[in-house]
PAKOLVO-740829 format. One record per residue: residue number from 1; residue in one letter; chain; x, y, z of N, C-alpha, C in turn. Coordinates in steps of 0.1 Angstrom, whole numbers, plus 5000, padded with zeros to 4 digits. Example, Ala and Ser with C-alpha at 12.3 -4.5 7.8 and 13.67 -1.06 7.14 Angstrom:
<recs>
REC     i   aa   ch     nx     ny     nz    cax    cay    caz     cx     cy     cz
REC     1    A    A   5132   4943   5078   5123   4955   5078   5132   4967   5078
REC     2    S    A   5128   4978   5071   5137   4989   5071   5129   5000   5079
</recs>
This chain:
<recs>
REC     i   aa   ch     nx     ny     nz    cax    cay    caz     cx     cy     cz
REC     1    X    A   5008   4988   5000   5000   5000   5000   5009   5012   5000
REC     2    X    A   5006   5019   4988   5016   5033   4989   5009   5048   5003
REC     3    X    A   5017   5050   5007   5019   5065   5013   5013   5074   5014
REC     4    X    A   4999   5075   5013   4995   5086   5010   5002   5106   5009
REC     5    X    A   5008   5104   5019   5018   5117   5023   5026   5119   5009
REC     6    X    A   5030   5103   5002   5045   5106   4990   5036   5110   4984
REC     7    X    A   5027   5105   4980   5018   5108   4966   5015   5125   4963
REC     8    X    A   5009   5134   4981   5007   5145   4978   5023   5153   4976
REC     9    X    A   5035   5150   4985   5045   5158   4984   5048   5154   4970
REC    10    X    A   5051   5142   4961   5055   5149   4949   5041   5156   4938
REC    11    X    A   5029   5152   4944   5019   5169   4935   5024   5181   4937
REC    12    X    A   5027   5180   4948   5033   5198   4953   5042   5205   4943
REC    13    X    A   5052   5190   4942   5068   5195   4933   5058   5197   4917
REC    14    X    A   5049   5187   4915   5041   5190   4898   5034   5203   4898
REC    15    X    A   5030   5205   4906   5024   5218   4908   5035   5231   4908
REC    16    X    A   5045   5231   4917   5056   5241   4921   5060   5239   4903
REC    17    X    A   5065   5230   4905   5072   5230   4883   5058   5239   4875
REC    18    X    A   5051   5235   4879   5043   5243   4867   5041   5257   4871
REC    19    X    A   5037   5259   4880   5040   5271   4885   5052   5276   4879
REC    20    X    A   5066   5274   4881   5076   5281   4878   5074   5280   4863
REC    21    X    A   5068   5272   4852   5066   5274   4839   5060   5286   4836
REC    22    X    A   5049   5285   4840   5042   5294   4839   5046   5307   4843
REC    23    X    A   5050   5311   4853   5060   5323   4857   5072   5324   4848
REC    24    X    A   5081   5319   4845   5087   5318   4833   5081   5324   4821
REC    25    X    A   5075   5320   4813   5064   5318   4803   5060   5337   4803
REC    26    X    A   5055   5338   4814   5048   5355   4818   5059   5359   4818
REC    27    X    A   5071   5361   4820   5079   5371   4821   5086   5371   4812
REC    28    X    A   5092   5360   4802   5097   5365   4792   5085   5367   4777
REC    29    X    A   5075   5369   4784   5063   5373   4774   5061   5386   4773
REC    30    X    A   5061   5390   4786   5058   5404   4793   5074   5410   4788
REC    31    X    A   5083   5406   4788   5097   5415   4784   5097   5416   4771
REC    32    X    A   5093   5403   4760   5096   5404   4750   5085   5416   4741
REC    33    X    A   5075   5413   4748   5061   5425   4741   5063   5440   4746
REC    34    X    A   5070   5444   4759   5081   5457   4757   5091   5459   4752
REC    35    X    A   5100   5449   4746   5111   5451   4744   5108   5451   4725
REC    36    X    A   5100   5445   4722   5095   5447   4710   5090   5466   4707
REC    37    X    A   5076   5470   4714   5072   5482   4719   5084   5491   4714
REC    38    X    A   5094   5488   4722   5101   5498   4730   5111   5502   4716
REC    39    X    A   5115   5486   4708   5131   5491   4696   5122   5488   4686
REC    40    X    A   5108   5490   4686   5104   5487   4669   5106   5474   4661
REC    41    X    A   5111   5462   4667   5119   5451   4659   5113   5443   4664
REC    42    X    A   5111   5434   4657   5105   5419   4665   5119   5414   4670
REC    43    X    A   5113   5403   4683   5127   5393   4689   5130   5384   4684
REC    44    X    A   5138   5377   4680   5139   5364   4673   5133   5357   4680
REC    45    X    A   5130   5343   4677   5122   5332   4683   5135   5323   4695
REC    46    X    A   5144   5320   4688   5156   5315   4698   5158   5322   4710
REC    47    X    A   5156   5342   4711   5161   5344   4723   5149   5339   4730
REC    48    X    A   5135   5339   4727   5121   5336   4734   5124   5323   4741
REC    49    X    A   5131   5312   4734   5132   5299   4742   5140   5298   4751
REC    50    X    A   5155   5306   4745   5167   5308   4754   5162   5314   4770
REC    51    X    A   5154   5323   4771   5151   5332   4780   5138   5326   4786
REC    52    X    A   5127   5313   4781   5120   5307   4790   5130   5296   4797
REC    53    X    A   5141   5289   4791   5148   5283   4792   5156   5292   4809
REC    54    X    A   5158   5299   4805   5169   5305   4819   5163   5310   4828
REC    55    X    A   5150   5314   4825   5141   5319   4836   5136   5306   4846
REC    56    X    A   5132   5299   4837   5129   5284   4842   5141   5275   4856
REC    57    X    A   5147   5280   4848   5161   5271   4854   5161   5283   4866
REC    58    X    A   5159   5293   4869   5162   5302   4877   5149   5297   4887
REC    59    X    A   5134   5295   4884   5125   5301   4890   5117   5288   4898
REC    60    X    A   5124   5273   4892   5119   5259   4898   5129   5258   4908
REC    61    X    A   5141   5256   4913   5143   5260   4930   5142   5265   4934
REC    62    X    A   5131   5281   4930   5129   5293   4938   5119   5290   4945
REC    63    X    A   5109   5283   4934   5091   5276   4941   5093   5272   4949
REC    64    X    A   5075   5273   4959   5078   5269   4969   5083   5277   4982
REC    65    X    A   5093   5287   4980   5100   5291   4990   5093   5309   4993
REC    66    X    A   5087   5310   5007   5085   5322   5006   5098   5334   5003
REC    67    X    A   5097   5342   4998   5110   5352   4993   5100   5368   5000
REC    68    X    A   5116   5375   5005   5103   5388   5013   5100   5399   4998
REC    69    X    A   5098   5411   4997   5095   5417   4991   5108   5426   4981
REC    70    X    A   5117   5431   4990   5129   5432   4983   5133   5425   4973
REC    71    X    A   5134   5410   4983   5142   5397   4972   5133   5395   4958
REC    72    X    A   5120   5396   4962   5117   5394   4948   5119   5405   4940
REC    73    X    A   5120   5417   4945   5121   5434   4934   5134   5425   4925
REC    74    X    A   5146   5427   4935   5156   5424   4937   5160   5414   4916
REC    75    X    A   5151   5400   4926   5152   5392   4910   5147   5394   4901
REC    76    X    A   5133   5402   4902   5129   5401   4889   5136   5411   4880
REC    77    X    A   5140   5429   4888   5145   5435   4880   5160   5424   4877
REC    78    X    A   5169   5418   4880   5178   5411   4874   5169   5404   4864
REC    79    X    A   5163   5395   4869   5158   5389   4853   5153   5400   4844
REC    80    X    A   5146   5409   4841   5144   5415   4837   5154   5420   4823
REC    81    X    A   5162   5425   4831   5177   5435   4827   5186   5418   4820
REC    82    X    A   5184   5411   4823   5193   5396   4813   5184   5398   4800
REC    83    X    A   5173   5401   4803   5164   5398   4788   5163   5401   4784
REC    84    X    A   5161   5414   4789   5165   5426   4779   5177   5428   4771
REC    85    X    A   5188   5420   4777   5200   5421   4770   5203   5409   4761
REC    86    X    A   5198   5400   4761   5193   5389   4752   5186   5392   4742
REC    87    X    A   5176   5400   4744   5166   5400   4731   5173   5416   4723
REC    88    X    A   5181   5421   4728   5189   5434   4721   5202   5425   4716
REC    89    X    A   5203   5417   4720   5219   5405   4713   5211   5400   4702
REC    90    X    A   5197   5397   4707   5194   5386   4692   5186   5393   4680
REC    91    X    A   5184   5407   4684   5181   5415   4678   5192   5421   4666
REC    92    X    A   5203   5425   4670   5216   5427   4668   5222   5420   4658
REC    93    X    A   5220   5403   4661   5229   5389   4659   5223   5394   4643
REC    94    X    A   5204   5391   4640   5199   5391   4632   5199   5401   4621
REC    95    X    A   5200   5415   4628   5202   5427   4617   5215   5425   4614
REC    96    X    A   5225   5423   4618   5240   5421   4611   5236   5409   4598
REC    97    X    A   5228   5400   4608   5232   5390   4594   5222   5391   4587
REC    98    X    A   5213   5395   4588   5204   5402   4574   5216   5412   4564
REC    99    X    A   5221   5422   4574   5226   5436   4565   5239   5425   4559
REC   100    X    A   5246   5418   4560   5256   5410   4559   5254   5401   4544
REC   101    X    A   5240   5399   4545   5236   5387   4533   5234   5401   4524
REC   102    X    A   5224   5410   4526   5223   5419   4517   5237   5428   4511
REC   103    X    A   5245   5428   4515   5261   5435   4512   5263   5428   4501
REC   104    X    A   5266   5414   4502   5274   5405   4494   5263   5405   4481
REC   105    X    A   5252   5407   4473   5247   5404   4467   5245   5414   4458
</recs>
């Protein structure tokens, strides 16, 4: 007969993961639709994965843990400020090698 107790602590962890998806998901959605706004350019699709990818990896051992009010200002403006600097690299990456194909031709 299984545990009832395992069964709910690892829903918690399926739950906490999705949660951190979904938080993930919202914030580099929310940076990418300013940061689009903001330089007139669409983002490439790679920095979109890149940056659910790192937000993710940042935000599933965060779940779970109460954080006070500072700590969270604290990370999200860092996450914030990486994504922005991601989606202006892959912005960048893209106009070079567009203007780069158009040169040679």
């Amino acid at each position: 007969m299984t545990d009832p107790l395992q069964r709910t602590a690892r829903s918690g962890r399926d739950i906490r993961m999705l949660r951190a998806a979904v938080f993930a998901a919202v914030c580099v959605v929310l940076a990418a639709g300013g940061h689009t706004l903001a330089s007139c350019a669409t983002v490439p699709l790679w920095t979109l994965g890149a940056g659910f990818l790192g937000a993710l990896l940042v935000a599933a051992p965060l779940a779970g843990r109460e954080r006070s009010l500072p700590g969270i200002a604290a990370l999200l403006a860092l996450g914030q400020t990486v994504l922005h600097t991601l989606f202006g690299l892959g912005q960048s990456a893209s106009a070079t090698g567009g203007m780069a194909m158009t040169s040679t031709d």
